[in-house]
C-alpha atoms as one frame of an Amber mdcrd trajectory, in Angstrom:
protein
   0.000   0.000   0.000   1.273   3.329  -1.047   1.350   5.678   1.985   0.138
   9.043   1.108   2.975  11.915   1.513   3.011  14.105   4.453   2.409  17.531
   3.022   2.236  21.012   5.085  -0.720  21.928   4.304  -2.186  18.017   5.971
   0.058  19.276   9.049  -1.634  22.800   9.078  -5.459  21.097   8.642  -5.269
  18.208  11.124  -2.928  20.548  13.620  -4.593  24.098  13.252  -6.454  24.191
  16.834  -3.802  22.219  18.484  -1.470  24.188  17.902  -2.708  27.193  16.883
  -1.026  28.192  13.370  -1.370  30.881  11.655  -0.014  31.130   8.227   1.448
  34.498   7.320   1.757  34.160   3.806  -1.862  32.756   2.350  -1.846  29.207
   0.955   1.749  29.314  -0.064   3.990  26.076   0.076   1.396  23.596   1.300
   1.900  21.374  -1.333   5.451  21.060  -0.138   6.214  17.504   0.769   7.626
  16.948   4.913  10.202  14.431   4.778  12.012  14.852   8.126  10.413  14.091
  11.500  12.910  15.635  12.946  12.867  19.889  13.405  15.861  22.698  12.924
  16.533  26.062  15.153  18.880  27.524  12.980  22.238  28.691  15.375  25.146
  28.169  14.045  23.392  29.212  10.176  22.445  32.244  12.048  25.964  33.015
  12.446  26.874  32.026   9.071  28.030  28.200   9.428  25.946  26.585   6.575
  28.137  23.481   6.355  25.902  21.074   8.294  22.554  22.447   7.182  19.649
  19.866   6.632  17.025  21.683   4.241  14.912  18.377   5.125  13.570  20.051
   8.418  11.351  22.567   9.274  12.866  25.473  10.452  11.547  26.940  13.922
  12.455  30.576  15.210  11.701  31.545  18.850  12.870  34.389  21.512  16.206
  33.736  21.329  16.723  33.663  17.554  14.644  37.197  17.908  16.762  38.447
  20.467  19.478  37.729  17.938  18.009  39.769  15.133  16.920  42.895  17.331
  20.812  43.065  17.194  21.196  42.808  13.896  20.899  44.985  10.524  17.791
  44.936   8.010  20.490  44.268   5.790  21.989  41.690   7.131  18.585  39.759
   8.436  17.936  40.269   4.344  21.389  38.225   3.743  20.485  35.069   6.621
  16.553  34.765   4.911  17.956  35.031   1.378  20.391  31.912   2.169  17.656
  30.146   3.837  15.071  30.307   1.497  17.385  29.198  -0.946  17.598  25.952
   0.024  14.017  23.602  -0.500  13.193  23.823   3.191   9.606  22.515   3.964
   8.639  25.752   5.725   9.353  28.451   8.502   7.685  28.663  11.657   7.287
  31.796  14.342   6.816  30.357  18.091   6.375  31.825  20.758   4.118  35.226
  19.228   7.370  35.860  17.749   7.266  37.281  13.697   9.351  37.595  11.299
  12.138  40.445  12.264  11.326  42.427   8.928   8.154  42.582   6.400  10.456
  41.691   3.316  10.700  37.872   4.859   7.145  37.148   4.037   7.369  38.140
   0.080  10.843  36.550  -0.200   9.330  33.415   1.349   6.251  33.258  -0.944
   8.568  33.943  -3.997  10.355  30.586  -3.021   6.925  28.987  -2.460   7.793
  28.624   1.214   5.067  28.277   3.654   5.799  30.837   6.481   3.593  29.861
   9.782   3.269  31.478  13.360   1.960  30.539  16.812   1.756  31.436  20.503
   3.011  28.171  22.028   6.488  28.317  23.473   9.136  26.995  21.228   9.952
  23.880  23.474   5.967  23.026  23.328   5.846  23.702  19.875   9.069  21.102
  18.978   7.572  18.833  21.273   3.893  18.035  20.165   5.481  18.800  16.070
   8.231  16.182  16.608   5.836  13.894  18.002   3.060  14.329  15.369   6.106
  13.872  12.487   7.288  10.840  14.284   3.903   9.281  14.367   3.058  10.618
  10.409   6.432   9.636   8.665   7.079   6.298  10.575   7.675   3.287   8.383
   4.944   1.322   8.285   3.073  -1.539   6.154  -0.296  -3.578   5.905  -0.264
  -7.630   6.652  -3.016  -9.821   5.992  -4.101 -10.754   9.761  -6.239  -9.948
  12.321  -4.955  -7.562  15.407  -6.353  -8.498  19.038  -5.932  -7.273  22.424
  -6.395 -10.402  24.724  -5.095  -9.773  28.194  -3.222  -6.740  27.578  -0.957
  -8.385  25.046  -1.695  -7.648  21.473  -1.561 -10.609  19.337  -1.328 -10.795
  15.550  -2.840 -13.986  13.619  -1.574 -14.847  10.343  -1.698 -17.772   8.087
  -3.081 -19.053   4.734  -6.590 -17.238   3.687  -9.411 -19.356   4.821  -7.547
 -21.042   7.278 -10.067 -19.646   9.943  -8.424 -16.197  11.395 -11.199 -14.390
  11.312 -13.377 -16.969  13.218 -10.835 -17.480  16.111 -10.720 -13.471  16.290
 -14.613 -13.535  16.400 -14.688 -16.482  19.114 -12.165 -14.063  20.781 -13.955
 -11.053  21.238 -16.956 -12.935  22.409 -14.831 -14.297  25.011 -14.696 -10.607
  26.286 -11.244  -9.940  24.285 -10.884  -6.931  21.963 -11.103  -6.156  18.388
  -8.345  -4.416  17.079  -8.172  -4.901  13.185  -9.061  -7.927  11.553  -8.385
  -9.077   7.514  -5.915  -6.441   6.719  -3.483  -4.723   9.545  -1.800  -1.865
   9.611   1.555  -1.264  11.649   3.429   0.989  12.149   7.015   1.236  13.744
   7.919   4.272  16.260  11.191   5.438  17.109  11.426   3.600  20.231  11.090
   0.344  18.064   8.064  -0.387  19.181   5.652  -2.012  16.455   1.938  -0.387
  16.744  -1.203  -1.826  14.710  -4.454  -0.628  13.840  -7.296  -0.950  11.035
  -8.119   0.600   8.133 -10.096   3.571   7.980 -13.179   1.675   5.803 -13.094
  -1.471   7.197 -12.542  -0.771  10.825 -13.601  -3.065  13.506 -15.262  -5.631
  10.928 -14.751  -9.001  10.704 -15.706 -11.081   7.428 -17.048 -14.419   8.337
 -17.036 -16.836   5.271 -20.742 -18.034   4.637 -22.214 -15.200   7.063 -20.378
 -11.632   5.679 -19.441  -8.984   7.766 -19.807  -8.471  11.018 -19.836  -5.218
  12.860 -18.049  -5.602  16.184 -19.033  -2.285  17.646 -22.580  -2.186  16.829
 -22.597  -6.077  18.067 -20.956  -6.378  20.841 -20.378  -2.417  22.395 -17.446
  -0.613  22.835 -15.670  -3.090  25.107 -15.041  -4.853  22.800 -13.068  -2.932
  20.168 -10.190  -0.389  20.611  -8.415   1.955  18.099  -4.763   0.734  17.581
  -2.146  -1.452  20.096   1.175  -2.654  20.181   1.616  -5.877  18.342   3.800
  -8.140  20.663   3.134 -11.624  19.762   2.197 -13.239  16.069   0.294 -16.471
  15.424   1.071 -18.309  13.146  -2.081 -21.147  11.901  -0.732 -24.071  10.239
  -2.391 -27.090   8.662  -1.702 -30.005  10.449   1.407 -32.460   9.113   2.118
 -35.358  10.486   5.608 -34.892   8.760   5.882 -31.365  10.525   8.256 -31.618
  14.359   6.299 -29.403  16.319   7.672 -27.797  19.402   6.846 -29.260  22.122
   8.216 -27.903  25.234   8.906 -24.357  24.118  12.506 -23.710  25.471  13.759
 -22.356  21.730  11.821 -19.490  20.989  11.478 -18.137  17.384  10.967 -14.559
  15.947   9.657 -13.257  12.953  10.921  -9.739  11.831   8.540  -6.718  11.193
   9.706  -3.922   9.638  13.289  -3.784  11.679  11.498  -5.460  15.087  11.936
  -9.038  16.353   8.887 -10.200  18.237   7.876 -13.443  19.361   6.361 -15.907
  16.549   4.308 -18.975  17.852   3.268 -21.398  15.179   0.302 -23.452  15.936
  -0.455 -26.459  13.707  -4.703 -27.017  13.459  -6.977 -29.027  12.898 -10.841
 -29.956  13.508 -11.237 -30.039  17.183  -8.883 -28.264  18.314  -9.432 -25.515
  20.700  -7.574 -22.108  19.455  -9.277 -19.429  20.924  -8.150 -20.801  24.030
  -4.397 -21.769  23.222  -4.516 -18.076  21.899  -5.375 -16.813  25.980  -2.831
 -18.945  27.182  -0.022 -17.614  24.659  -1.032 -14.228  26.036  -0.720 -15.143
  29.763   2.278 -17.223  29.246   3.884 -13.828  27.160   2.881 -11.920  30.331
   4.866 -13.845  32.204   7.930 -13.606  30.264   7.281  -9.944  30.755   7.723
 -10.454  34.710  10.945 -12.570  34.027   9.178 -16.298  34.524   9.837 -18.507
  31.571   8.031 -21.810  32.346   9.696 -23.668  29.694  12.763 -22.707  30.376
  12.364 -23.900  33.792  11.102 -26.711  33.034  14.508 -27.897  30.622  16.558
 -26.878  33.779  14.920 -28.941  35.852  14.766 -31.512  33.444  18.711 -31.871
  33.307  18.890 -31.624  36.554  17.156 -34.572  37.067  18.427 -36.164  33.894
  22.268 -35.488  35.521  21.240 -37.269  39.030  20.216 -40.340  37.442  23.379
 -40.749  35.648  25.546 -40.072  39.354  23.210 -42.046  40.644  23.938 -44.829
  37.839  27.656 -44.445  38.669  27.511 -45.098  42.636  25.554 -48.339  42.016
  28.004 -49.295  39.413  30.918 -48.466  41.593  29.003 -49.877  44.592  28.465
 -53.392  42.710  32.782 -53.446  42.690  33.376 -52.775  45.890  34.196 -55.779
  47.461  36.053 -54.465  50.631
């Protein structure tokens, strides 16, 4: 799926009221495509040291850069925009009730086509809840066929072959008083802290499609408790078809992972077939993940003690042996 690009005039519309921007110069620039989540207070530039300049960022002026100008000439304010707005910098914006330190800035910016935006929020806010919104906007991301569900806290993704019955273990789920996060096609996305979050799809949000019935509208079903917006996908299933060729874990001790866009998370693959209770394996991968979380790993435990004993049978072996030869 092709993400649509992050352009300033979708960060103006969906972050007008929040954070109160103003733009100075019309519609200019908003066509202009963001491609940094990160932002720039121009210093050193200020001062005339251009060599580590990114023209990815939005620039951000506050008191202290207008402190800095009062001191300054018209002239030489002219010479700092003019080498600014010549690079392809996404736009400029005023915190703090701060404006541009001379009238020309505004016409030079909209000759370049450069958005030039203002707001009362303190600089530090400002940074903040932009760098946050950027973060969250131009974080890679990607769809997988699966269904997203919070059961017990831990969000759990199911995969496997289409028709392979996803949809109706999600749906047994959420009537077992689990939550509907996205189910068919997922969305996740990865944040900075490497932390993988999933969600739906704007027009098919909190549906499930049940082969032979159609779809099913979990919030008008079963209430609110029973779906939530987005959460942080910790754990995939895996459905299999059953092989009798297939060696199947059986105690647990190796754990496997399955990559998502940069992230290793846990992968559990369960083999199926008629009879067999999921929905309920699926709670018990979730409680048994919890307890990883509060550093108990049953399987784990379980091999250790299993040596353990394996080891005192064989000493055990070897004093009877040696006992059998002792003739004194």
């Amino acid at each position: 799926m092709i993400q649509e690009p992050l352009t300033i005039g979708k960060l103006i519309k969906e972050n007008k009221k929040k954070l109160r921007l103003r733009q100075l110069n019309g519609e200019v620039g908003r066509d202009r495509v963001i491609k940094s989540y990160q932002l720039n207070r121009p210093g050193l530039e200020l001062a005339g040291h251009w060599e580590y300049f990114d023209a990815t960022r939005i620039q951000v002026f506050g008191l202290k850069e207008k402190k800095y100008f009062d001191k300054l000439e018209k002239s030489e304010i002219e010479k700092i925009f003019e080498k600014l707005l010549s690079y392809e910098i996404p736009a400029i914006i005023f915190a703090h009730s701060t404006k541009p330190p001379i009238d020309s800035i505004v016409n030079m910016a909209s000759g370049k086509d450069i958005a030039i935006l203002a707001t009362p929020i303190t600089t530090s806010d400002i940074i903040g809840m932009l760098m946050d919104y950027l973060d969250w906007n131009l974080a890679p991301s990607t769809v997988l066929h699966g269904s997203l569900v919070d059961v017990y806290g831990v969000g759990i993704l199911i995969t496997g072959r289409s028709g392979i019955g996803k949809s109706e273990i999600t749906l047994d789920l959420v009537e077992r008083g689990h939550r509907l996060v996205a189910d068919d096609l997922v969305k996740v996305i990865k944040r900075a802290d490497n932390v993988l979050i999933g969600m739906g799809l704007d027009f098919y949000e909190h549906q499930i499609e049940i082969r032979g019935l159609g779809i099913v509208d979990v919030s008008s079903m079963f209430g609110i408790r029973a779906i939530r917006k987005q959460k942080r996908v910790e754990v995939q299933v895996e459905l299999e078809d059953w092989s009798k060729l297939e060696d199947y874990e059986r105690i647990g001790a190796e754990e496997e992972y399955v990559n998502i866009l940069g992230v290793d998370i846990p992968l559990v693959k369960l083999p199926i077939f008629p009879g067999k209770n999921i929905t309920v394996i699926a709670e018990v991968i979730a409680m048994n993940h919890l307890l990883k979380v509060y550093g108990k790993y049953v399987a784990k435990d379980f091999e250790k003690k299993l040596l353990v004993k394996i080891q005192k049978k064989v000493n055990d072996k070897d004093l009877k042996q040696y006992l059998k030869k002792d003739f004194e």
